[in-house]
N, C-alpha and C positions, 0 to 999 in steps of 0.2 A: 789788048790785054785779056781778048774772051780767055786766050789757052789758059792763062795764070787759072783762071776760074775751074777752067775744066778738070786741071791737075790738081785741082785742093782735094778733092775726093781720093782720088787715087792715092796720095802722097798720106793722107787718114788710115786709110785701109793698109800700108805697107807698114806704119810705123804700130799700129796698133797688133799686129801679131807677134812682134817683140813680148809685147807688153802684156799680152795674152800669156807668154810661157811667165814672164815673169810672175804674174799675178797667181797664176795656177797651180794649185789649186784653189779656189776662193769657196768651196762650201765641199763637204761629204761626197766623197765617191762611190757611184753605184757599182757591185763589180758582178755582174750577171753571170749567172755557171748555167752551162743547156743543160745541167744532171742534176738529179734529186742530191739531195746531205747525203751526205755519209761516202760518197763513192771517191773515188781516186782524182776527180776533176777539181769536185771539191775540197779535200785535201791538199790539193795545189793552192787553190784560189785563196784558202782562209790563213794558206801559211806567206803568201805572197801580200794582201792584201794587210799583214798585220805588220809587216816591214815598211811595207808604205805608210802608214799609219803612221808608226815612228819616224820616221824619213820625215813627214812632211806636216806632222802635227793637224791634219784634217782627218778625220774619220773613214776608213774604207768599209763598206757595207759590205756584205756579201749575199746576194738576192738568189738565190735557188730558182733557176724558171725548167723545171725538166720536162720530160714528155713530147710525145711524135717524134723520137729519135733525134734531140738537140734545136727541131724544128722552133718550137714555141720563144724559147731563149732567145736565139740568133734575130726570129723577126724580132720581135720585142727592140735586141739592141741595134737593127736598122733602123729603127723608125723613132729612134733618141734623137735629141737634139747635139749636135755633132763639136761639142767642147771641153771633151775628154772627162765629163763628170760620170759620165755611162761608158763603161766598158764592158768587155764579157772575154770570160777563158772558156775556153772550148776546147774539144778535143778532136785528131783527126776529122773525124765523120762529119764534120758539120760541112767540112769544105771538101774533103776528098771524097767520101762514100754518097752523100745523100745526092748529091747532082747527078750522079750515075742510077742511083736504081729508083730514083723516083721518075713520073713520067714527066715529058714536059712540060714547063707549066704550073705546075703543081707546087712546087717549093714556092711560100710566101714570103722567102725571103733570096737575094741574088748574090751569090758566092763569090761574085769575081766585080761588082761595082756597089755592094751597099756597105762594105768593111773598108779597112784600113790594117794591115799588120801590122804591127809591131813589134813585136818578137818571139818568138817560142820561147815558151819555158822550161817543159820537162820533156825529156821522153826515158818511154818502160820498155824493158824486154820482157818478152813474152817467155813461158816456161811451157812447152810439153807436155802431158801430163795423160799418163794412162789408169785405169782401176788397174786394182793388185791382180783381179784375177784375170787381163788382159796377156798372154804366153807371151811376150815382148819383153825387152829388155835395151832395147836401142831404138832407133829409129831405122837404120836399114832390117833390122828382122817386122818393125811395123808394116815398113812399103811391101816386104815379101806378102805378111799376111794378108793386108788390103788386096794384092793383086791374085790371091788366092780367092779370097771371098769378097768379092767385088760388091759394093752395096749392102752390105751386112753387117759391118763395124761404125756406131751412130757414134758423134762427137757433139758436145752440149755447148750453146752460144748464150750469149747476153742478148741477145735478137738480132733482127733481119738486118746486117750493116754493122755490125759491134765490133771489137776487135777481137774478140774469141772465135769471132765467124768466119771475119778477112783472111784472118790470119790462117788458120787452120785450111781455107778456099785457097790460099797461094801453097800450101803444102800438097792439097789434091790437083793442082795446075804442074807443077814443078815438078812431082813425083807422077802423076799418070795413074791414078787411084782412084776409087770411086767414094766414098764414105756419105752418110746421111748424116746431115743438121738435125738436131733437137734443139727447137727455140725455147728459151727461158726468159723470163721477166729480171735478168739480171743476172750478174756471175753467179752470184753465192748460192741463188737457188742449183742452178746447174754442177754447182762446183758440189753441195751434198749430195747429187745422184750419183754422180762421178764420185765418191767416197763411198756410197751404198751400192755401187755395183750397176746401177741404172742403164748407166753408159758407159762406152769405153774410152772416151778421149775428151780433154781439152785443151786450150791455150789460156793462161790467165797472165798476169803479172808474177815475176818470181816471189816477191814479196810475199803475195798470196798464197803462190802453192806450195810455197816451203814450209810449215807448222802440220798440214796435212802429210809431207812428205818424210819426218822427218819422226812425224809419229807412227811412219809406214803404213797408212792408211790411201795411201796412191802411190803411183811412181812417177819420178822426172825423165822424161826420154829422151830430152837435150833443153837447150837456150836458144831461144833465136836472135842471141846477139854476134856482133860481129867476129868476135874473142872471147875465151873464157872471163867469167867477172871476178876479180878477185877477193869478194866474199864469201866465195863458193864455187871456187877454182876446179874442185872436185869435179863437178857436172859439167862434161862437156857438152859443146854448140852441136845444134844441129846440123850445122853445115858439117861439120868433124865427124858425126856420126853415123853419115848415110845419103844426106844431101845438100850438097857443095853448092852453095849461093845461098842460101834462105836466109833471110830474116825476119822476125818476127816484133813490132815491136806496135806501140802507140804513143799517139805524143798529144801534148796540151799546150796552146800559143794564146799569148793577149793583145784582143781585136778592139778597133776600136770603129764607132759608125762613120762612113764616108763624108768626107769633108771637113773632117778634124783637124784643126792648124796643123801643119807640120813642126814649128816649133815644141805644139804639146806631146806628140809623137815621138820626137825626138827626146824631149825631156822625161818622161814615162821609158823609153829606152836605156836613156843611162843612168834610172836608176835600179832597172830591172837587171842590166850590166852591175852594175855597186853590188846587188844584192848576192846577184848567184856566183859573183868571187871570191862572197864575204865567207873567211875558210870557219867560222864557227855556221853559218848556215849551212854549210855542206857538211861538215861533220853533224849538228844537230837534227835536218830533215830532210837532207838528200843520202847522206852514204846509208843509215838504217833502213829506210825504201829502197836502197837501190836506183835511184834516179840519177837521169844523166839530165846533164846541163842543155839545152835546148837554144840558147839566148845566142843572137844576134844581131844584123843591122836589122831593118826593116827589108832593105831590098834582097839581104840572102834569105831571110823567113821568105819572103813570097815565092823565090828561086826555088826553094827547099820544096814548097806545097805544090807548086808546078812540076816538079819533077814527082810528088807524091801521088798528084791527078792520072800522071801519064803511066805510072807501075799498075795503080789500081783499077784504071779503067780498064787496062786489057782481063786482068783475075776477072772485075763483076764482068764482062762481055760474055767472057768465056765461061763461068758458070751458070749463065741465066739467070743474074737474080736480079731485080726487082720487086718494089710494090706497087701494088695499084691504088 
């Protein structure tokens, strides 16, 4: 009768992660953002985190851990205790950009065994964007100029790894251009020089560069989405207007620390699912941003970010960038 004995544990541990989702959540949810307030990550996290809330009658926090490029965030929510009270949204770079241009070693935290996915949430197309006093007017008269003045035309980033950076490095890969980065502490500082003449190019969010654009204080020189958007139908893709394939976009997915029941995973999944089909959230804080839906299983999120590893690693290879 030892086995009887040996299988009481066993048969504890199987019946109790049932119980686990049911139970869950049993106290306040931390929901960690790798970016300061104010920015786009966090305007995901605080509009997501307030539907949970009501979902589930437990409190969702929203903890701001920004700084070293999502670095500080991400450990943090490795090194949680792994029962779905600690989560974190993040965006791209946490998982696709930083393992490439850091050295190795160096990240405190491990991209591919300290998480858990669960599903994307949003993703943005990127928008073009040149100063007025930039002699372009599309993006194929851009690539002529760049391959005119090779190294001459700077384009302003969010920093080393950002998606005004990426993005803009996969338009100098794909086009065969040369252009200079100007790093900034963020869009908005970058995106005023780029108004004031500073610089001559960015990529931002459409959201963003539409209120500058529209005041004609810059120009849109495409979308880097897949199709025209039909809030702004008007402005064609970049692919449409010079170069055939490009996209341009960033996305935000909610992680959760490795070793997280799968039951809680999956319950955090379908209601993540309820939320971004609920058609008054989409009409209230997705169609006004421009945000597309991102949300799937767990295993096509992972699917999704592996194929996102393998586009980005060849761009960062090829244009040498790293930090030290």
């Amino acid at each position: 009768m030892k086995w009887i004995g040996a299988l009481t544990p066993l048969i504890g541990l199987l019946a109790l992660a049932p119980a686990q989702a049911q139970t869950y959540p049993s106290r306040p949810i931390t929901l960690v953002v790798t970016a300061a307030a104010g920015g786009v990550t966090d305007v995901v996290a605080r509009a997501f985190g307030q539907k949970l809330t009501e979902a589930w009658g437990q409190q969702v926090i929203v903890e701001n851990k920004g700084g070293a490029a999502h670095v500080t965030g991400a450990t943090s929510v490795a090194r949680a205790t792994p029962d779905g009270h600690t989560l974190m949204v993040a965006e791209a770079g946490t998982f696709v950009i930083n393992p490439a241009i850091y050295p190795k070693g160096k990240l405190t935290y491990d991209e591919k065994t300290d998480f858990i996915p669960i599903t994307g949430l949003v993703r943005i197309n990127q928008a073009l964007l040149a100063s007025k006093e930039l002699p372009v007017s599309n993006v194929k008269e851009l690539i002529a100029l760049a391959k005119e003045k090779p190294d001459q035309l700077t384009f302003g980033t969010a920093g080393v790894g950002s998606a005004p950076h990426m993005n803009i490095e996969l338009l100098k890969n794909m086009a065969g251009i040369k252009l200079v980065p100007v790093h900034y502490r963020g869009a908005a500082p970058a995106l005023n020089d780029l108004i004031a003449g500073h610089i001559n190019l960015m990529s931002v969010s459409i959201s963003l560069a539409l209120p500058p654009a529209q005041a004609g204080r810059i120009k849109i020189l495409g979308i880097g989405s897949d199709k025209r958007l039909a809030k702004v139908a008007d402005i064609p893709t970049v692919a449409e207007t010079g170069l055939p394939g490009y996209e341009a976009t960033t996305w935000f997915g909610l992680f959760a620390p490795a070793g997280t029941p799968r039951e809680v995973v999956m319950k955090l999944n379908a209601e993540a699912q309820k939320i971004f089909s609920d058609p008054a959230f989409e009409e209230k804080f997705m169609a006004p941003q421009m945000f597309q839906s991102l949300v799937s299983s767990p295993e096509d999120f992972d699917k999704f970010i592996k194929a996102e590893i393998q586009k980005w690693s060849k761009v960062i290879q090829a244009a040498n960038i790293h930090i030290e």
